[in-house]
C-alpha positions as a printed Julia matrix, in Angstrom:
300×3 Matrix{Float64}:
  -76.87   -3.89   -85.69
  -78.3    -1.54   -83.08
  -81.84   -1.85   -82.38
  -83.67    1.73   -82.07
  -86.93    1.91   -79.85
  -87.03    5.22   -79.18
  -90.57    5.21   -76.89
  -88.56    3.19   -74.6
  -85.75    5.71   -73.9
  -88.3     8.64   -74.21
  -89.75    7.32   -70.84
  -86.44    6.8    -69.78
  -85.57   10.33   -70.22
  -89.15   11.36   -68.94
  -88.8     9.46   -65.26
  -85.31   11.07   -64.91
  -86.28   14.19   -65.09
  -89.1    13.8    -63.09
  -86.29   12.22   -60.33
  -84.21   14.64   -60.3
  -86.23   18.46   -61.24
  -89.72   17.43   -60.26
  -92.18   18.26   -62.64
  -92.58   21.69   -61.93
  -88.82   22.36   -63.18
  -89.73   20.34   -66.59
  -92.66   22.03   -66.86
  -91.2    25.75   -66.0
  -88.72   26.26   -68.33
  -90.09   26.1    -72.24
  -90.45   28.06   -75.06
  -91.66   27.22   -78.52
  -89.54   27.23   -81.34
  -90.28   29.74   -83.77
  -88.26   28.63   -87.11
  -87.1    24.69   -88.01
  -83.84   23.38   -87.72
  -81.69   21.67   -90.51
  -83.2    18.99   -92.53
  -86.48   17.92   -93.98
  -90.06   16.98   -93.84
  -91.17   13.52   -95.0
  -93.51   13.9    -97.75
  -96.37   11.65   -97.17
  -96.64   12.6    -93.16
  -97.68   15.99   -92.93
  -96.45   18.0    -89.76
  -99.09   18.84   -87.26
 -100.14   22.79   -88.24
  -98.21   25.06   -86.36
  -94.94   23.11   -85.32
  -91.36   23.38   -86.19
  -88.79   20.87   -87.05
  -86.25   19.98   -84.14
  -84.31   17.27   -85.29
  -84.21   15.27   -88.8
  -82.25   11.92   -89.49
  -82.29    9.56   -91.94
  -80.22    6.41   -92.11
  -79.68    3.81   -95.09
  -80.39    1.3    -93.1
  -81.06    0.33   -89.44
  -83.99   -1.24   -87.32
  -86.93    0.2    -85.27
  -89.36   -1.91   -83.32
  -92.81   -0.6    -83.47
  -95.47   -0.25   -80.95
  -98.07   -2.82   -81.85
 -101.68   -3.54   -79.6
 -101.56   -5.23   -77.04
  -98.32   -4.01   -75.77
  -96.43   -5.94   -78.68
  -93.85   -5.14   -80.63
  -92.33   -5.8    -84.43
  -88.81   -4.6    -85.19
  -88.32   -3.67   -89.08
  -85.5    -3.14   -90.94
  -85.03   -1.04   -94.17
  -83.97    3.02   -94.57
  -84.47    4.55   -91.11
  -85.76    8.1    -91.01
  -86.94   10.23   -87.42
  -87.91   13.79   -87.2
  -88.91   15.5    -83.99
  -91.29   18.86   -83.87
  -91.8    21.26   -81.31
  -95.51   22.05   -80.57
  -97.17   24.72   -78.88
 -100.52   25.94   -78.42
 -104.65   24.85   -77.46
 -104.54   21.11   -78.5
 -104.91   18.03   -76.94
 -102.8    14.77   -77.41
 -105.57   13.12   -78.03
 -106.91   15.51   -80.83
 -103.07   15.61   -82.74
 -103.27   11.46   -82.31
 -106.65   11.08   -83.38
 -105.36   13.6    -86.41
 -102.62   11.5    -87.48
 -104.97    8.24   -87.19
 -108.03   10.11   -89.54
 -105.15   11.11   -92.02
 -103.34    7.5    -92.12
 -106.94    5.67   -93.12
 -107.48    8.39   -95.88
 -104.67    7.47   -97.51
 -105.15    4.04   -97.69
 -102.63    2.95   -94.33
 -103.24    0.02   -92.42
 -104.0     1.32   -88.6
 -101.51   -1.42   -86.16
 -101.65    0.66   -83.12
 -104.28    3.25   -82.68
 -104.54    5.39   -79.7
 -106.94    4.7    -77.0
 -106.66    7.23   -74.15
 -108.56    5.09   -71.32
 -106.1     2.26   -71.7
 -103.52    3.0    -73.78
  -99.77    3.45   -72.28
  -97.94    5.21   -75.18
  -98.82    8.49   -76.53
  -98.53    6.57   -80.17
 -100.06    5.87   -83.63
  -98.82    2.7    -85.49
  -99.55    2.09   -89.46
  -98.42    0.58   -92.46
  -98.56    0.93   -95.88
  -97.63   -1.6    -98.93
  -97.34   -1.67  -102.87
  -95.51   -3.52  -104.88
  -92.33   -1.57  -104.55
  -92.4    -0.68  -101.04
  -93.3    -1.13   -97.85
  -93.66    1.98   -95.26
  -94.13    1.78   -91.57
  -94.5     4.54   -89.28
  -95.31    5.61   -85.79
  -96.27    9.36   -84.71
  -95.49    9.57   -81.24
  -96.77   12.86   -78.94
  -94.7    13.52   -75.56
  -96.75   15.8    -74.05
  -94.34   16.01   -70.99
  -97.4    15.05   -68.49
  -98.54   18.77   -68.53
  -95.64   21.18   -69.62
  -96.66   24.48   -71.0
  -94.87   27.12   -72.62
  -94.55   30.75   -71.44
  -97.71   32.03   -72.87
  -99.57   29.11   -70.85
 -100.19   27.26   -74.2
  -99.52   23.24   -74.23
  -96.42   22.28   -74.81
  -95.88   19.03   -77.08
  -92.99   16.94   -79.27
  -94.09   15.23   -82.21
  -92.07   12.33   -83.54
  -91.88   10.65   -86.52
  -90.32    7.16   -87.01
  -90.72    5.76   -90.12
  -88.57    2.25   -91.88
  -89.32    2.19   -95.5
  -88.54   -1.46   -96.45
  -87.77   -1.76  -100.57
  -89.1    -5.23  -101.84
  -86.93   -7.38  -103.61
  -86.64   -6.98  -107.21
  -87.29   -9.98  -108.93
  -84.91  -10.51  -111.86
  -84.88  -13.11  -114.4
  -81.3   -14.76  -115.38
  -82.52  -16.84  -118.28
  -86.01  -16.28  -120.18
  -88.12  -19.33  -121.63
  -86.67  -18.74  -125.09
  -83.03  -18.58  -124.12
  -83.24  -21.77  -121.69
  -84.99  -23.78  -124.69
  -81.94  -22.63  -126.99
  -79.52  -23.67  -124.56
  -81.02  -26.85  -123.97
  -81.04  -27.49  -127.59
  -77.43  -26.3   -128.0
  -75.63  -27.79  -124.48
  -78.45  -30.2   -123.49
  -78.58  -28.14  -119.96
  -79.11  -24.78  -118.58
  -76.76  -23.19  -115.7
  -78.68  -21.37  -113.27
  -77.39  -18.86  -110.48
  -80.37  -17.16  -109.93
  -82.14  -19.64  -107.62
  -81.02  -18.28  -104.52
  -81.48  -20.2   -100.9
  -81.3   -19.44   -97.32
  -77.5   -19.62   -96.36
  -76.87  -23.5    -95.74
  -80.42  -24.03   -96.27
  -82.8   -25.61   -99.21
  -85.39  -22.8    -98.76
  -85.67  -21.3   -101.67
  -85.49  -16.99  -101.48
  -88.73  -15.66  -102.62
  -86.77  -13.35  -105.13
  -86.07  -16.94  -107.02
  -89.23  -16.72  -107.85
  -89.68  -14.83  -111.51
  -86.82  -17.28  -112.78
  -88.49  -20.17  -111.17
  -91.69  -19.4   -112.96
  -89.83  -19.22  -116.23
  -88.49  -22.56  -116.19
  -92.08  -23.77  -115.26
  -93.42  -21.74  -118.99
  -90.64  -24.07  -120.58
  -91.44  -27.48  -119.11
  -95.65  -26.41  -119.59
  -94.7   -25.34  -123.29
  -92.84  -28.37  -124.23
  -94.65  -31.04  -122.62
  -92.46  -34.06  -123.63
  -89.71  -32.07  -122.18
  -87.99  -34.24  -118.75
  -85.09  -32.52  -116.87
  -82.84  -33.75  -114.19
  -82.45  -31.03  -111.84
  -79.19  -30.84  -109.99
  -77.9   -29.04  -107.22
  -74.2   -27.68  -106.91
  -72.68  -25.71  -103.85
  -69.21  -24.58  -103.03
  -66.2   -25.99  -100.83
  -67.43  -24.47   -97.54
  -68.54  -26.93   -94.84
  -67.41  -30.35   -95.0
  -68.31  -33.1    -98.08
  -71.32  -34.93   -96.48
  -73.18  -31.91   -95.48
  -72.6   -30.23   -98.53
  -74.06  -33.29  -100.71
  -77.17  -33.44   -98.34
  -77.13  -29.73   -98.96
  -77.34  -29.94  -102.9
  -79.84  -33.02  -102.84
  -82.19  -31.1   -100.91
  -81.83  -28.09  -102.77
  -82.72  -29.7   -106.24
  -85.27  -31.56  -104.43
  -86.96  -28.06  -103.22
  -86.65  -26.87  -106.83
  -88.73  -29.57  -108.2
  -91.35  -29.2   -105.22
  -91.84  -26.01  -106.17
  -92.13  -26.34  -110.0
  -94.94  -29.32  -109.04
  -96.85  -26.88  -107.13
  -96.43  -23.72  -108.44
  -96.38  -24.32  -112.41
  -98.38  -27.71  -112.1
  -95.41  -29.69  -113.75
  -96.16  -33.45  -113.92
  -93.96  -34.82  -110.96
  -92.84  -37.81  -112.9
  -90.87  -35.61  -115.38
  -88.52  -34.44  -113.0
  -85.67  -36.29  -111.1
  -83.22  -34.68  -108.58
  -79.23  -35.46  -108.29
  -76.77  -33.35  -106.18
  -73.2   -33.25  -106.27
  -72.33  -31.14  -103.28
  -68.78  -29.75  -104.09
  -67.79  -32.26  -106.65
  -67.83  -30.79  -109.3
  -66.26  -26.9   -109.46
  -66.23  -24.74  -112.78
  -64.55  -22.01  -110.91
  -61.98  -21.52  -108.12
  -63.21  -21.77  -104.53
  -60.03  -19.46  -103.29
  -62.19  -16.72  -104.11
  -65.42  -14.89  -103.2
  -66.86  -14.96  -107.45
  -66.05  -18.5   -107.94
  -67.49  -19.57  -104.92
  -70.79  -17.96  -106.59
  -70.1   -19.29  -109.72
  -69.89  -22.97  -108.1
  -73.26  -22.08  -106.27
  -75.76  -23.24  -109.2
  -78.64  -25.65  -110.03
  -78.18  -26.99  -113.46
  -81.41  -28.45  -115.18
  -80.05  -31.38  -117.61
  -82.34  -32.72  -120.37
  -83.17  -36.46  -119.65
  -83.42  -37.9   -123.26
């Protein structure tokens, strides 16, 4: 995946043409735009007053690493979206930064990189803002050429938006309380896909979770209830990693019911059978999946 950090090749572009025209060349030659170019605004970051739209792009997916303090950096990933303005007139880039900052804290944005002209390197405003759907980060960056002006005299600025909107993980549920109870009555065990792991890992993925939680309501609801849990992966890798694999999976299972739903340790036991035991074909892609499973037998 290609990592964009576009402050970095902004000064890039910035020392070359201050190598090759001098600044009085990059400062000589603009002129404001007067209507905006193809694309869009982004809703919650209002353009500065005054400025057109340049450039708009938005990408399903990609990476952007952030400006953080103290000359750190994170790199998100999630829909990518960048629009550059054309500025002109009697501001500073201290009053549009300071702007941006005031407006990010009024609507509730967490501040990661706030400008400080006496120290501060980039012309930049980090924040971020979360819910329980989404999580937004953004940086308004000002590139005010080290001085250019415009015909008129007036100061000469880009704007630029970067944003990454990350969307949070749905948690879904495979199997409610009430249907794992009547399976357990009817098969004596319940088949579960939806605890999901880090590739040849035990962690469990936090979208596991919701389904997780639901088999902890059945064990607290039926407290004479005791399960063997039992892990189950596919053919790839060899035998004895795979059975380590599925022993410490089911293992990590019952951890997590212990602490999270306060089940009683004792009624729990672990077993894994690595790639032993198949219900589907491990030529393909689906029954690979369909091999992948924790099954949670009833100890009688």
């Amino acid at each position: 995946m290609k990592k964009i950090s576009r402050l970095v090749l902004m000064f890039a572009v910035l020392a070359v043409a201050i190598a090759v025209f001098g600044w009085g060349a990059a400062q000589a030659q603009e002129t404001c735009a007067t209507k905006d170019e193809a694309g869009s605004d982004i809703p919650y970051l209002t353009r500065f007053p005054g400025s057109m739209r340049l450039e708009y792009k938005a990408e399903e997916y990609n990476a952007f690493a952030f400006p953080l303090a103290n000359n750190e950096e994170k790199s998100v990933e999630g829909k990518y979206i960048h629009v550059k303005y054309d500025f002109c007139g009697n501001k500073s880039t201290l009053q549009i930064l300071r702007n941006y900052e005031n407006a990010f804290k009024s609507k509730g944005w967490k501040i990661l990189l706030a400008f400080d002209p006496t120290t501060s390197s980039k012309n930049a405003v980090t924040a971020q803002k979360s819910d329980a759907a989404q999580d937004i980060w953004a940086v308004v960056y000002v590139d005010d050429g080290g001085g250019w002006k415009d015909e008129a005299g007036n100061n000469y600025f880009w704007i630029f938006f970067e944003v990454i909107e990350v969307q949070k993980m749905k948690q879904e549920i495979e199997l409610d309380e009430s249907q794992m109870k009547k399976d357990l009555d009817a098969n004596g065990k319940i088949v579960l896909h939806g605890i999901k792991f880090d590739t040849g890992k035990a962690t469990i993925k936090p979208e596991s979770k919701a389904q997780l939680d639901e088999v902890g309501k059945l064990l607290n609801g039926n407290p004479t209830l005791k399960l063997s849990i039992e892990g189950h992966t596919d053919n790839v890798g060899n035998k004895d990693s795979n059975q380590k694999l599925s022993e410490a999976r089911a293992k990590s299972v019952k951890d997590f019911l212990v602490a999270n739903s306060k089940i009683d340790a004792a009624r729990l036991s672990t077993k894994g059978f690595g790639d032993t035991k198949p219900v589907a074909d491990n030529s393909t892609d689906a029954g690979k999946a369909e091999n992948r499973r924790v099954e949670l037998v009833k100890i009688k």
